[in-house]
C-alpha positions in Angstrom: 76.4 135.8 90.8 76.9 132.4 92.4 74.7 129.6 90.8 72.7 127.1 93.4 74.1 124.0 92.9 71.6 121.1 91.8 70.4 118.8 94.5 72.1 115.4 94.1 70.8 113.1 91.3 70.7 109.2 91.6 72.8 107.1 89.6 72.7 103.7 89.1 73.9 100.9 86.8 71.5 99.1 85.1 71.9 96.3 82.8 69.3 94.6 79.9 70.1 91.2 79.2 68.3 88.6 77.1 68.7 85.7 74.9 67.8 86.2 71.2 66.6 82.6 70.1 65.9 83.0 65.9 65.0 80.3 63.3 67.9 79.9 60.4 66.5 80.0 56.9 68.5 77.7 53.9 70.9 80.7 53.7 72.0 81.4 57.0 71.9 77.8 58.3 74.5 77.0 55.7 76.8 79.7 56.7 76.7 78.9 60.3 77.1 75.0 59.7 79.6 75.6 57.2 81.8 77.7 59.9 81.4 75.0 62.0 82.9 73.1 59.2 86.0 75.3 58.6 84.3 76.6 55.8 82.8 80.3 54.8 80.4 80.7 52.7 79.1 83.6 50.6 75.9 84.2 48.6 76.0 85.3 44.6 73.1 87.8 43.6 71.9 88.3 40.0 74.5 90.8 39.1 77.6 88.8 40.1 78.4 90.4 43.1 79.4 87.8 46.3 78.1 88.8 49.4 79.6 88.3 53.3 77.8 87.4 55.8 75.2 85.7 52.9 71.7 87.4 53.0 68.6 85.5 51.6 67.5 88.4 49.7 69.3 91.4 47.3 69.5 94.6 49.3 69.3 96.7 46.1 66.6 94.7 44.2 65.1 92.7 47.1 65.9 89.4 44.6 65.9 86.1 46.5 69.0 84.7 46.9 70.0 81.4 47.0 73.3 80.7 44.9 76.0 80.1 47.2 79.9 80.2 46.9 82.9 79.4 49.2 85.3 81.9 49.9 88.5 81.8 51.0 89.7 82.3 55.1 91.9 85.1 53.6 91.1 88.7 53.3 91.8 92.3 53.5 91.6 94.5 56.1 89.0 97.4 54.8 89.0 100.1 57.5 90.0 99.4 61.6 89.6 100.7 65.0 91.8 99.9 68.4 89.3 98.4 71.3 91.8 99.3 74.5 89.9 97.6 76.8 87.9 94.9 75.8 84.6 94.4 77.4 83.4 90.9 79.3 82.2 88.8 76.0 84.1 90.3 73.6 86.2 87.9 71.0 89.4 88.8 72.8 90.7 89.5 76.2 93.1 91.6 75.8 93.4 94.7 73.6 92.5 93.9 69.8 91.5 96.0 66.4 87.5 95.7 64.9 88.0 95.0 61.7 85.9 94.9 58.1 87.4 92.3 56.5 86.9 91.9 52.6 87.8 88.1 51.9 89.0 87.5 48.8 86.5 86.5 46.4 83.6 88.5 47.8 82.7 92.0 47.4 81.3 92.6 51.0 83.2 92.8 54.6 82.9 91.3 57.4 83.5 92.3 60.9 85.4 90.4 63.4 88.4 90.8 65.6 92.1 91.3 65.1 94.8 89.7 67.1 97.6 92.2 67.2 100.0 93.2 69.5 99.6 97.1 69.1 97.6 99.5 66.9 100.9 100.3 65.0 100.4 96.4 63.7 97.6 97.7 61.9 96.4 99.3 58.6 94.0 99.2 55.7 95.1 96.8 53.2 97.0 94.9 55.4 96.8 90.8 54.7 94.7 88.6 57.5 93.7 85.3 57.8 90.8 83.5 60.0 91.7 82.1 63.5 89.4 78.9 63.8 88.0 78.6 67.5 89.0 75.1 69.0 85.7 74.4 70.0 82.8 75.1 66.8 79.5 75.3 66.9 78.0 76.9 64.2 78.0 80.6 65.5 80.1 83.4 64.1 82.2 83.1 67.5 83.5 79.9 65.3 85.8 82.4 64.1 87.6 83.4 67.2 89.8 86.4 65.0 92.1 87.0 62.7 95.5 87.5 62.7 98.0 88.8 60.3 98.9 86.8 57.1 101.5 87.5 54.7 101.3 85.0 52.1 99.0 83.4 49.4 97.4 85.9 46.7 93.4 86.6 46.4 91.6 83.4 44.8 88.2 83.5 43.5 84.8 82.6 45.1 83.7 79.0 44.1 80.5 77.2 44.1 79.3 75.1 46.8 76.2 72.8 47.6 75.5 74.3 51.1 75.0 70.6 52.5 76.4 69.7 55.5 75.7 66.8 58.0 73.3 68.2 61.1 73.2 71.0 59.5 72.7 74.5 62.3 68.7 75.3 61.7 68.3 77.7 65.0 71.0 79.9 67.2 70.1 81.3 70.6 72.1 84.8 70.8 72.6 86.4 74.1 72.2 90.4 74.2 73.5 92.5 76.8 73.7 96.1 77.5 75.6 97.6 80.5 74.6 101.6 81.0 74.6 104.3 83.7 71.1 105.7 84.2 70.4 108.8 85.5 66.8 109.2 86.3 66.8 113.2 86.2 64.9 115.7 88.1 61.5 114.5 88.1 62.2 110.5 88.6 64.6 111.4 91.2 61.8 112.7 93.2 59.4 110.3 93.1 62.0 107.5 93.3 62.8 109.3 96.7 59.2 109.1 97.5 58.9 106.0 97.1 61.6 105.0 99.8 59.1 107.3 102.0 56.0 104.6 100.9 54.7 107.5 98.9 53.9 108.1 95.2 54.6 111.0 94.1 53.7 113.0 90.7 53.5 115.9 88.6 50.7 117.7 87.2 51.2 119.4 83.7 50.1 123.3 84.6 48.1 122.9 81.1 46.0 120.3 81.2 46.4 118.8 84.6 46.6 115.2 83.6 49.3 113.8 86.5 52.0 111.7 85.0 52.8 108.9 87.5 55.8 108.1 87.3 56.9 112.2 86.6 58.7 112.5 83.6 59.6 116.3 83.7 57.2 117.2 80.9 53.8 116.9 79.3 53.9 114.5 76.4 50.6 116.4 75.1 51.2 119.6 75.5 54.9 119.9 75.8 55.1 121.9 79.5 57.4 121.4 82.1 55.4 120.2 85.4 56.9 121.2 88.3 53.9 120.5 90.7 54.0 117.5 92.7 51.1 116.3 93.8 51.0 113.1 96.3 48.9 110.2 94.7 47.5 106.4 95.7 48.5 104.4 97.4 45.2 102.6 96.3 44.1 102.0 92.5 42.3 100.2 90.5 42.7 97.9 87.8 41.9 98.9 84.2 43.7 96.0 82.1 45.7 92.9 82.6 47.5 89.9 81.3 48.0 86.5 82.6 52.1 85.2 82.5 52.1 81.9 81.2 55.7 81.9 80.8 58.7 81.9 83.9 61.3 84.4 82.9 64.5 83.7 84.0 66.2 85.1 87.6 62.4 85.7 88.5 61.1 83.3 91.7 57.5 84.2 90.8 55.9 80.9 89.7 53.3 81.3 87.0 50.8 81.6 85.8 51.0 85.0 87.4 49.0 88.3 86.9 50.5 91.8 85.5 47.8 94.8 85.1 47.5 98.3 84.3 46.6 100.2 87.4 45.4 103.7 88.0 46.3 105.0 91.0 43.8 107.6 92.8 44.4 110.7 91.8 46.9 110.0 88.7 46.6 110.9 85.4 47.9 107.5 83.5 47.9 103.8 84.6 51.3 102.4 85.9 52.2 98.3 85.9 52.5 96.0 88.3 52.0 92.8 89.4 49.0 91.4 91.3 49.3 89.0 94.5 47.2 88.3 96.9 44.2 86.6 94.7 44.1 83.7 92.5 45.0 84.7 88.4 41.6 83.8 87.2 39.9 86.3 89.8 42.0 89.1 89.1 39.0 91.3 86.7 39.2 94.7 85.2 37.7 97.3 88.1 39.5 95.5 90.8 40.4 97.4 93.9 44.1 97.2 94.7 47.0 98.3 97.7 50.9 98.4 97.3 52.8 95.6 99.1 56.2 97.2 99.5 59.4 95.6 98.9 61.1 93.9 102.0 63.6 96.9 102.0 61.0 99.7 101.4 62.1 101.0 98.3 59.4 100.3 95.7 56.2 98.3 96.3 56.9 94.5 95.0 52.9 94.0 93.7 49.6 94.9 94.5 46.9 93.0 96.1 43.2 93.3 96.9 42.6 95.7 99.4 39.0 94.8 100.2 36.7 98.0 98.6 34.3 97.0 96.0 34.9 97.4 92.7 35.1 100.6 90.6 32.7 101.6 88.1 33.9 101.2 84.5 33.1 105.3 84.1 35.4 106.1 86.8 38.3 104.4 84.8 37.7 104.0 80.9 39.7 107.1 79.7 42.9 105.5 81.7 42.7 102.0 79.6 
């Protein structure tokens, strides 16, 4: 018996990226500013124990911390792994071992980068010492790695003040992800569609609610929908906000309008943006059209499209 082979599935690489801007509390802000300064610090909770990275409050008793300590920029390796091709971002370049580090004088590790020439070069228990970056500051990328150290013996943690000049009181992080995405069966199809200027669905056999886009299944009542059913391209609006804020890459100038629209004949609401009308006109019930993409592929936003506007009854169980 010969199987049919599976109609070709679109691929694509995606990637999320943001920046992660967070407010330092007394704790962190010390650590940070003292890497900048050469120096690590570690917190001391109520039963002795040193922790690093420093937390502001006990993970086993919730206790507020706020005692902190200096430890040394020498340490143990704890456990490793070999990273044979570094990734863009990534401390090091070329190939390197992740590493928990346990630096003497606290009872935590911390994770960081190697410099070695070879996995052979490494192993648990092995002696390292911090690499300083040329250029600090106040991130933990003021470590650049560590490398292999052979000499001094484990010292003890030791108090500190925590005050530094200009001390770090905020970091902006960046976050990135880089992933192949396979939209599957159902997304494939109405992805396809919509290169055709159609939106396409799928209607669950049990209750008949049509997810737009398809997603291979009914959430409620756990089917497979196989039956495609051709909705839009008009809808209405059922809920919107106003964008206040310009996000970055995006030539949309704000204030600009995304809503919750229903297309005729689906099941759900989909988002998108609105054009074609001034923000503060843009009302719950409003009549909308696609305006496609300049290449075709997907519509870029909606815009009035001239009809009057729906009744709230025809709408309310899609808010």
């Amino acid at each position: 018996m010969t199987a049919t082979p599976a109609p070709d599935m679109l691929r694509a690489l995606l990637v999320v990226e943001f920046p992660f801007t967070r407010s330092l509390g007394p704790v962190q802000s010390a650590f940070l500013t003292g890497l900048r300064e050469r120096t690590v610090l570690g917190v001391r909770t109520g039963d002795g124990r040193v922790l690093v990275p420093p937390v502001e409050y006990d993970p086993t008793t919730a206790a507020e911390l706020r005692e902190l300590v200096e430890i040394a920029a020498t340490g143990t390796v704890t456990t490793w792994a070999w990273n044979h091709a570094p990734r863009p971002g990534q401390p090091l370049a070329t190939p390197f071992a992740w590493v928990l580090v346990r630096l003497d004088g606290a009872d935590t590790a911390l994770l960081h980068a190697l410099d070695a020439p070879g996995p052979e070069a490494v192993r648990a228990g092995m002696r390292v010492r911090i690499r300083w970056a040329d250029d600090r500051h106040g991130a933990i990328t003021d470590i650049a790695c560590f490398e292999p150290y052979a000499s001094d013996p484990a010292t003890e943690a030791r108090a500190h003040h925590g005050r530094f000049d200009d001390p770090v009181t905020g970091i902006v992080a960046p976050a990135r992800l880089d992933y192949t995405y396979s939209p599957g069966r159902a997304q494939t199809g109405y992805l396809r569609a919509l290169a055709e200027r159609r939106t396409v669905g799928e209607r669950c056999p049990s209750c008949a609610k049509v997810y737009i886009p398809p997603r291979g299944a009914c959430p409620t009542c756990g089917v497979a929908t196989t039956d495609r059913v051709e909705v839009g391209p008009r809808g209405t609006v059922t809920t919107f906000c106003i964008v206040n804020i310009k996000a970055k890459n995006l030539d949309i100038e704000v204030p600009y309008v995304y809503a919750h629209i229903a297309l005729d004949g689906a099941g759900l609401a989909l988002h998108g943006r609105i054009g074609g009308i001034p923000y503060d006109q843009v009302r719950m019930g409003l009549r909308v059209e696609p305006v496609w993409s300049e290449d075709g592929r997907f519509p870029d936003h909606y815009r009035p499209c001239g009809e009057p506007d729906a009744d709230y009854d025809t709408y309310k169980e899609l808010l």
